[in-house]
matplotlib code that plots the C-alpha trace (Angstrom):
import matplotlib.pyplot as plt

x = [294.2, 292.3, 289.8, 286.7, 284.6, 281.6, 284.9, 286.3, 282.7, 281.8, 285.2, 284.8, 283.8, 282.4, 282.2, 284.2, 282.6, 284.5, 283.6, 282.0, 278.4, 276.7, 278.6, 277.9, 274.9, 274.0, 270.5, 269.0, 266.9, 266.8, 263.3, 263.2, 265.4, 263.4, 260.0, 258.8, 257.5, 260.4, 258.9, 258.9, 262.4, 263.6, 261.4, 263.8, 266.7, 266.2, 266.6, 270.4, 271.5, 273.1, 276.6, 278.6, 278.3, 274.1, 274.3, 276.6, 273.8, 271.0, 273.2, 274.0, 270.0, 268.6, 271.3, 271.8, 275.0, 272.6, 271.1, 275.0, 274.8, 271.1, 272.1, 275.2, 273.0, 270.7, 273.4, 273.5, 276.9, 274.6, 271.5, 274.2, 276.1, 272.0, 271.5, 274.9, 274.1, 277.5, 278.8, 278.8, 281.0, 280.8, 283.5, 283.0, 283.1, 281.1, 283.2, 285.9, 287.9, 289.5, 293.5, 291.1, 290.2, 293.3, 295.0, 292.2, 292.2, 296.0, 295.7, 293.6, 295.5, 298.7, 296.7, 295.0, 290.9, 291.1, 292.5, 292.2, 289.5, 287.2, 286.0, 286.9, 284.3, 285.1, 281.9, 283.8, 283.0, 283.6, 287.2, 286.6, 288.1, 291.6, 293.2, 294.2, 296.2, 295.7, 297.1, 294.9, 292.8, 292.7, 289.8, 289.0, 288.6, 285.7, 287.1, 283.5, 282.5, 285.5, 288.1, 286.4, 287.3, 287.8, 290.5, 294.1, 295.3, 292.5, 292.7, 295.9, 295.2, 292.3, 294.5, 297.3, 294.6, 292.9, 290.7, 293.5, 295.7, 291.8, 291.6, 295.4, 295.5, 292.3, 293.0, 296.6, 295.0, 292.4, 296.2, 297.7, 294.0, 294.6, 298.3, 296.5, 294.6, 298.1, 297.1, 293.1, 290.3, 289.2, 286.5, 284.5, 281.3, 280.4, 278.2, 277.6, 278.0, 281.2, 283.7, 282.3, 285.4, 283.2, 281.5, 284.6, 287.1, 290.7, 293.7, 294.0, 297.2, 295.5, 292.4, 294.6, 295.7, 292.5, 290.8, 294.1, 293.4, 289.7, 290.0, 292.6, 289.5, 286.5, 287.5, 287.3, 283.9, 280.8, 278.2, 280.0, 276.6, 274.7, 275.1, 272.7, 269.2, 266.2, 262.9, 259.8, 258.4, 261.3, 263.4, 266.6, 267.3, 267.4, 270.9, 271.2, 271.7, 269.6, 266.7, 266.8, 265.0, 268.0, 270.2, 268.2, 267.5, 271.2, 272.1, 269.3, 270.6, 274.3, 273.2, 271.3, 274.7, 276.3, 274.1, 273.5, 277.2, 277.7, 275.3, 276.8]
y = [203.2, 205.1, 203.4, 204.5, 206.0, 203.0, 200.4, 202.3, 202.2, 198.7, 198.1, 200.5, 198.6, 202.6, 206.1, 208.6, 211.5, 215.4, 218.9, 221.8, 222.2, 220.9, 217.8, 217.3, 218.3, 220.8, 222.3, 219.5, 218.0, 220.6, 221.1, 217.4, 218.1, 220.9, 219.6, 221.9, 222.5, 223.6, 227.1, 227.7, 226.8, 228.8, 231.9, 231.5, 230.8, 234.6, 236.3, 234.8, 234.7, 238.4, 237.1, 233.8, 235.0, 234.6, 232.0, 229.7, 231.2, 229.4, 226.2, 226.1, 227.0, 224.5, 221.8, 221.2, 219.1, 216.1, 215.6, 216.7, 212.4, 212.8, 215.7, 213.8, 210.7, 212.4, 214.6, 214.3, 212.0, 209.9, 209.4, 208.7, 206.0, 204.5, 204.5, 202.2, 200.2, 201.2, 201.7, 205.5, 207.6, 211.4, 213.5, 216.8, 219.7, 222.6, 226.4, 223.7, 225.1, 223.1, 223.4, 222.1, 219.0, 218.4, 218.5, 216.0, 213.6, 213.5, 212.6, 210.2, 208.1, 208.7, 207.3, 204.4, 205.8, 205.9, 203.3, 202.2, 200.2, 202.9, 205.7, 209.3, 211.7, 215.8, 217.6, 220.9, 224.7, 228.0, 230.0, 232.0, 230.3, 230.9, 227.5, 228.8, 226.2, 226.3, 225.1, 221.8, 222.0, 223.3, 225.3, 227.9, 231.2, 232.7, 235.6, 237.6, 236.7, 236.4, 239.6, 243.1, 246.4, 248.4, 246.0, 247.3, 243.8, 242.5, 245.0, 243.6, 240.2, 241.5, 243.1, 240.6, 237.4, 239.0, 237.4, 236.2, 234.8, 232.8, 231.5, 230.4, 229.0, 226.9, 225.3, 224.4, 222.2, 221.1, 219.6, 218.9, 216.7, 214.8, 213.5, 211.6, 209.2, 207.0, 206.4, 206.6, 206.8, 210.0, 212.1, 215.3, 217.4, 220.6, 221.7, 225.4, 226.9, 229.5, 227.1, 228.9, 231.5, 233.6, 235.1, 236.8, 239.4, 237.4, 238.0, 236.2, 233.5, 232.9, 232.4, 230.5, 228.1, 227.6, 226.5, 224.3, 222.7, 222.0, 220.6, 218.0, 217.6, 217.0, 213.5, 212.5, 214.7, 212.6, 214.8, 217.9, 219.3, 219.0, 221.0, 221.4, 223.8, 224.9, 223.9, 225.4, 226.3, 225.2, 227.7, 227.8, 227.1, 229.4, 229.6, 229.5, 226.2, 224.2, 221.6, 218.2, 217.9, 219.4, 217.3, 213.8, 215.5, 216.0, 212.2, 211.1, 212.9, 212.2, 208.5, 208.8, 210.1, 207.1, 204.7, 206.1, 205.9, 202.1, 200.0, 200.3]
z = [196.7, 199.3, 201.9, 200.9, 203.6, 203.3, 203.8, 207.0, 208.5, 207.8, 209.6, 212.5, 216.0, 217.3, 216.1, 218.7, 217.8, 218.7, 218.1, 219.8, 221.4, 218.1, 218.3, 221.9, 221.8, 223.9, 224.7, 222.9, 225.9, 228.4, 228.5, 228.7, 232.0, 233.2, 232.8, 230.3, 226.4, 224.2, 224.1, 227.9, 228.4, 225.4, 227.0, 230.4, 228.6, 226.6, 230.1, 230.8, 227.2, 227.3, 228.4, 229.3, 233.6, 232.8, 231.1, 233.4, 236.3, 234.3, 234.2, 237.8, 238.8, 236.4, 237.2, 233.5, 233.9, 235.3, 231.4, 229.3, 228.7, 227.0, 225.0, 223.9, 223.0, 220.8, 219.0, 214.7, 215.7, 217.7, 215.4, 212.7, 214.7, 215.4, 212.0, 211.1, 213.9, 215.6, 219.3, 220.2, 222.1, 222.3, 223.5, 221.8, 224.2, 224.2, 222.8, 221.4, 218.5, 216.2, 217.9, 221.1, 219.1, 217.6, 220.8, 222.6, 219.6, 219.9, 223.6, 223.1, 220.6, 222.3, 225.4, 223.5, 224.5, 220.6, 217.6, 213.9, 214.3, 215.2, 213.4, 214.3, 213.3, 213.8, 213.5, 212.2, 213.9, 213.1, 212.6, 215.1, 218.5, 219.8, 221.6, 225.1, 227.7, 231.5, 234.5, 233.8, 231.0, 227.2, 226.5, 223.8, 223.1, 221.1, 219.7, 218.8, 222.3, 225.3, 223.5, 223.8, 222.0, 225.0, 227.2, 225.4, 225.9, 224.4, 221.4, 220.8, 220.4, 217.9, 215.6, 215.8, 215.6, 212.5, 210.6, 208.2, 211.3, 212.1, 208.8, 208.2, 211.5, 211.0, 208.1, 208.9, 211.4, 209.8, 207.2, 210.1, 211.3, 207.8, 208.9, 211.5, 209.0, 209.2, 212.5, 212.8, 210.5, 210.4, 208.7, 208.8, 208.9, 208.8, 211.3, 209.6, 206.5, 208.0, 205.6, 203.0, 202.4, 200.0, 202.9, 203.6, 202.6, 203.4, 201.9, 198.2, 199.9, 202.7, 200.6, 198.4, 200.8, 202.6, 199.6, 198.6, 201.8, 201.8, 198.9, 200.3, 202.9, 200.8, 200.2, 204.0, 204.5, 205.0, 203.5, 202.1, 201.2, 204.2, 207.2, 210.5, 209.2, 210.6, 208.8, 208.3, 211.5, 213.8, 216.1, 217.8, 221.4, 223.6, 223.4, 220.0, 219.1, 216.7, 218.0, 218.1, 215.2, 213.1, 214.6, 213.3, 209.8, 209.6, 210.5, 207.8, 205.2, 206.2, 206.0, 202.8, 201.4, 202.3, 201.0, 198.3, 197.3, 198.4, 200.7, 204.0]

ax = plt.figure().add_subplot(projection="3d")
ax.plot(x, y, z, "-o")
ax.set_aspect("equal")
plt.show()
């Protein structure tokens, strides 16, 4: 019989938390960092949002890798791990795809920074991000943002890393994530609502086998429901990503999922 997810979190000594920038949290206290209202640092940020060259600008002016542990400690991952009373570790990265985390979650365990007795939580991104290896890191490619239209290498890669090749290649990691519960716990979360397949035109096998897949997933997804949203009145970060406040309305509803299932 399978470990229910309550079981494997009463068991876990810490939550390891991976993902992209909405796992690790980015933006959500850099006004904090920069001495500002919210609404003032999102005005700045507006002026170097146009391209990744601006943007990196603003992170070297504002020295905004001096606060990456705050925004880390008050990601959904971390609220959630507060709210079960359990050690914390975040180690999402920020433009991560899932092949990125795959790979890093594999490191880990075959280094030992990860184990069965803690819990491995993937807060899951969009399709859209092409693994890429380097001399000495693994990064990933945002296909919408890093490929353009007018490079003929680049148009090559478009059409041969289709939207079809995206979604195929997604969820066969997202199976091959699964194989891992022999070794660690591990369970998911949307962060957005791009798993919903309905929202595009793919081919009907490729369709076909992503929905055979996240169906095989739903069982290991803490909230399957629940994703990060703005309320009334709230805005993005300047970069896009969504306020602190999301983040800690996620965890409470995440949490308010599991309890209402069994008391954890």
């Amino acid at each position: 019989m399978k470990t229910s997810i309550n079981e494997i979190i009463k068991n876990a000594d810490r939550i390891v938390a991976y993902g992209c920038s909405y796992t690790a949290g980015s933006e959500l206290m850099d006004h904090f960092h920069m001495n500002m209202t919210f609404d003032k640092c999102n005005s700045i940020k507006r002026h170097f949002a146009s391209n990744s060259k601006a943007m990196f600008k603003f992170f070297e002016s504002f020295k905004l890798s001096e606060v990456d542990y705050l925004n880390r400690q008050n990601s959904w991952a971390a609220h959630l791990s507060k709210k079960l009373n359990k050690s914390f570790e975040n180690r999402a990265e920020g433009g991560a795809g899932l092949d990125q985390v795959y790979f890093k979650i594999s490191e880990d365990l075959r280094t030992g920074k990860i184990d069965k007795t803690d819990l491995v939580v993937v807060g899951l991104m969009d399709v859209g991000r092409i693994i890429q290896f380097g001399h000495v890191s693994v990064r990933s490619i945002l296909s919408g943002w890093h490929l353009s239209d007018e490079n003929p290498h680049d148009i090559t890669l478009i059409q041969l890393l289709n939207e079809d090749w995206l979604f195929f290649n997604y969820y066969k990691t997202l199976r091959l994530m699964l194989l891992l519960n022999d070794k660690i716990n591990i369970m998911f979360q949307p962060m957005t609502s791009t798993q919903n397949l309905d929202k595009y035109e793919s081919l009907t096998y490729v369709r076909d086998y992503a929905d055979e897949v996240w169906q095989q997933v739903q069982p290991f997804i803490l909230s399957p429901t629940d994703v990060l949203e703005l309320r009334k009145g709230q805005s993005l970060c300047g970069f896009k990503h969504h306020p602190v406040e999301s983040h800690i309305d996620l965890a409470d509803r995440i949490y308010l999922k599991l309890i209402s299932d069994t008391d954890v």
